[in-house]
N, C-alpha and C positions, 0 to 999 in steps of 0.2 A: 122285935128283933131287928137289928141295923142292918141293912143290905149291904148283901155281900161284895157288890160292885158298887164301888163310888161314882156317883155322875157327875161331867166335867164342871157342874158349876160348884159343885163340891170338894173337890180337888183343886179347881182356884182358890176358893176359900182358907183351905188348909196350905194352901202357897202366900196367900197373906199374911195367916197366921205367924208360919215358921219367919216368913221377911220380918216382922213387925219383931220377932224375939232373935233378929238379926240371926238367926239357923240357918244364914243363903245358901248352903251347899244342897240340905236340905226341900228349900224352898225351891231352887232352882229345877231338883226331879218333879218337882210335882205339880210347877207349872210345864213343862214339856211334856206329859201324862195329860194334865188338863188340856193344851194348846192340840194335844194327839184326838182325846175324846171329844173336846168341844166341836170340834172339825167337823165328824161325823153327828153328834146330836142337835145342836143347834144356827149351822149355819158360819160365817167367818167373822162376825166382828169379835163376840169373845174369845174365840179361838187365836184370834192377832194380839187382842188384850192379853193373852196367856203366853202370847210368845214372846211378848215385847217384854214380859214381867220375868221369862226365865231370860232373856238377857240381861238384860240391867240386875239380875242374880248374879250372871255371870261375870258380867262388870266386880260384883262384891265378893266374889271369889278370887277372880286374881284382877292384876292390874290393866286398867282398858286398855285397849289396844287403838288408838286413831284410827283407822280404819273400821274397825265393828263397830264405834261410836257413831260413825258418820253413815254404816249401812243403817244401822237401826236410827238415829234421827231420819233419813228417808223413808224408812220402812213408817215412822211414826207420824210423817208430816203427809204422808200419802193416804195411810192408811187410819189414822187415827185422831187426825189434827184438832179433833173438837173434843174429842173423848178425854174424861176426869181418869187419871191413875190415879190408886194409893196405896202404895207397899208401902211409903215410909210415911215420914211421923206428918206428915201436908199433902193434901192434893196436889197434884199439878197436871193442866194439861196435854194432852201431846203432841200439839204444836210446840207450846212453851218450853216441853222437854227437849225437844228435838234444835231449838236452835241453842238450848242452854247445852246439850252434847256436844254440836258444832265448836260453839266455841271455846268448850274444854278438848276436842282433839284437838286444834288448833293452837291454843297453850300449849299444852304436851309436847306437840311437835317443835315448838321454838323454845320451849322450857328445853328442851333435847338435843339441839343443836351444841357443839363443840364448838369454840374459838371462831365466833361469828365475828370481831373482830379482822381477825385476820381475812377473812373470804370477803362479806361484801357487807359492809355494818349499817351503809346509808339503807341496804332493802331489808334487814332485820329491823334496824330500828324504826322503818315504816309499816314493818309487818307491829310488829309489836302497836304500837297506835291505833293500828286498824283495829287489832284486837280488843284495845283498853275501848274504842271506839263501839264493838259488839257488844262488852259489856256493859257501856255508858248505858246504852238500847234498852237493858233488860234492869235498869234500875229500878228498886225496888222486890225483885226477887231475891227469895234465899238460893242460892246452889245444890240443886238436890242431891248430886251422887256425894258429895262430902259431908251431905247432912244423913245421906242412908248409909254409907259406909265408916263412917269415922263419928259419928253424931256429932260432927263440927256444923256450926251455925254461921254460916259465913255468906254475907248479903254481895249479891252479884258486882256491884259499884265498887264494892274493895277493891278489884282486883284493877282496876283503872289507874290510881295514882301509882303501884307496883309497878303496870306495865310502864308507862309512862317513864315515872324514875330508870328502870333496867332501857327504856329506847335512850333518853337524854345520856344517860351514861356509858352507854354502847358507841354515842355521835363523840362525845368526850376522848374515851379511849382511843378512836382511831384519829384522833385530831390533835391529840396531845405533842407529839413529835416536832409535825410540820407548824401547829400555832398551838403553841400552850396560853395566848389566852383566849382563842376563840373556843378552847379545850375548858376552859377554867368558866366561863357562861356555861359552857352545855351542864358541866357538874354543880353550878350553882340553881339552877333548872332542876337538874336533878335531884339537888337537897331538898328542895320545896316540895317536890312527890315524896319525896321519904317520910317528910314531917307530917305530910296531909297521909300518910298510909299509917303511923304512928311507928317507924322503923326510926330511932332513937341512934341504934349505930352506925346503921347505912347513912343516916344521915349527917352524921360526926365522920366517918369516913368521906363523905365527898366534902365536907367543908375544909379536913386536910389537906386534898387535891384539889381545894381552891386556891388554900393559902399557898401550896406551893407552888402551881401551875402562872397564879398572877404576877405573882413576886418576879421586876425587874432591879437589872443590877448593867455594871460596864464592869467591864475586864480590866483585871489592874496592871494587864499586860500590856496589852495594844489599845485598849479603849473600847472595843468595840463592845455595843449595846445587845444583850440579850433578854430571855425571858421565859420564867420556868424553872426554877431551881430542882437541877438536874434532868433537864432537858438540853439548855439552849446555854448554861453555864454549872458550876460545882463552887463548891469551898474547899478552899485549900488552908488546912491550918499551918499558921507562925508562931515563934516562941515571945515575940516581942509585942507587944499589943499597938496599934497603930491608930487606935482612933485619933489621936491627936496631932498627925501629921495632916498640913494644908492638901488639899487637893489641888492638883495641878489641873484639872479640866473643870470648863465652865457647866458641863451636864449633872442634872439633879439627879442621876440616880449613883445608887451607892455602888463602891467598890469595896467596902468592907462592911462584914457584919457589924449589926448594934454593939455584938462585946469586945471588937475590934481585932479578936484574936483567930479570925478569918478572911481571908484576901475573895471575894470574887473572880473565879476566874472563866473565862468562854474554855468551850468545850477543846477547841481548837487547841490551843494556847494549853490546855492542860495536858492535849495529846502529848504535843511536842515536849514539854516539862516533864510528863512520866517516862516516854522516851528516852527520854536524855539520860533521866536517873536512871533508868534501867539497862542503859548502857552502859555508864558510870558503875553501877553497882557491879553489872558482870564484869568488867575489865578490871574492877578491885577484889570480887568472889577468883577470880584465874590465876591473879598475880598471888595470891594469899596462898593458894594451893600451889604455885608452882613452889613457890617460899618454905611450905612446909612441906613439899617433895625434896625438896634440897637437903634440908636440913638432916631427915629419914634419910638419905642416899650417904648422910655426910657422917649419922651416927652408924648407919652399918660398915661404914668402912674401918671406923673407929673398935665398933667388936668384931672382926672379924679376927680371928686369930693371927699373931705376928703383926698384926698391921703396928704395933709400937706405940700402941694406944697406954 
């Protein structure tokens, strides 16, 4: 006959069990029952091994939270740092767990941030690095919580060339404005993380915001030299194609596109030019209306009765 109370090493067991057939909600009572009984039967190391197991259940219930990540990597690195886990499908252990938690809150947190860009991108894209930098460290390991939660297999070093690429094009973005081409290196930097991460789009995406970032031209107004198409100048289209007009200035770079049915123009110079039309335009949108007020004022006179229309 089975005994009617389970003993705590037994209840670990069965906490294994349910982790291993990913039942974490499951799992996760019945390491906090075992973590309760081991306490009082055996003393506290597997009592801590039971605790540490109904967190990291809880981890698999919902999503970590950066803070409980970083209690329990303490909790693990203090209290457990030589000792084997195995709820999921690999040992690991609790040192190694605990700095591999570290720097998934750590992700989290900067994977979290909103429009780092704008607030302060040089100390994002050196957090970021330091990050890629954490994971450099631990090359070689798989990532446990993504291999017990999602049975994704995904080797620690991946996440390096990501970070990397997201820091260079964090430095890119905020640099684009004032130097589009010290903007156009950080994102060519950046391709080369993309391709080493196998990101095929991201990487055709920053090669765009090379080509357009490098791309210099002179103004076909005033002459002056820019760089960055649609930065630091624009294209203005003409009806008539101009490639084959001489250039009047002795500077190598272009003031019309390849298909000549584009002018280069500085940003400046296009102000002033849409300005102008758009004063132009209202002072002909006014006169039109006042035209066709006239006209309406000129037929109601016309039907009004007796007018001798």
């Amino acid at each position: 006959m089975a005994p009617l109370f389970k003993s705590g090493r037994d209840l670990l067991e069965q906490g294994l069990d349910l982790a291993r057939r990913r039942d974490f909600a499951r799992a996760r009572e019945k390491f906090v029952d075992a973590a309760a009984r081991l306490a009082k039967e055996s003393g506290t190391v597997e009592a801590d091994l039971a605790r540490a197991y109904a967190d990291l259940m809880g981890f698999a219930v919902r999503a970590p939270d950066p803070a409980a990540e970083r209690a329990l990597a303490e909790f693990l690195r203090t209290r457990l740092g030589s000792m084997e886990l195995r709820p999921g499908l690999r040992p690991i252990s609790g040192g190694a767990l605990a700095t591999q938690l570290d720097l998934d809150a750590r992700d989290r947190e900067l994977t979290a941030q909103t429009d780092p860009v704008a607030t302060d991108p040089a100390a994002y894209a050196q957090a970021l690095q330091a990050l890629a930098g954490g994971y450099a460290g631990i090359t070689g390991q798989v990532l446990f919580l993504p291999e017990l939660i999602q049975q994704r297999t995904i080797a620690a070093e991946s996440r390096v060339p990501v970070l990397m690429a997201t820091a260079f094009e964090t430095l890119g973005l905020a640099a684009q404005k004032a130097d589009p081409i010290a903007a156009a290196e950080r994102f060519q930097t950046a391709q080369q993380y993309w391709v080493q991460a196998g990101e095929g789009r991201r990487a055709e995406a920053a090669g765009h915001l090379i080509e357009t970032l490098s791309l210099r031209a002179r103004c076909w107004i005033c002459g002056r030299a820019g760089a960055g198409h649609g930065v630091q100048f624009v294209s203005m289209p003409v009806e008539v194609a101009l490639s084959g007009l001489k250039d009047s200035s002795d500077s190598p770079l272009p003031s019309v596109d390849p298909t000549g049915h584009h002018l280069y123009v500085c940003i400046g110079c296009h102000s002033a030019v849409r300005g102008l039309a758009e004063r132009i335009a209202d002072r002909r949108a006014a006169a039109v209306a006042e035209q066709l007020r006239a006209e309406m004022r000129a037929m109601e006179r016309r039907l009004r009765p007796g007018s001798g229309a």
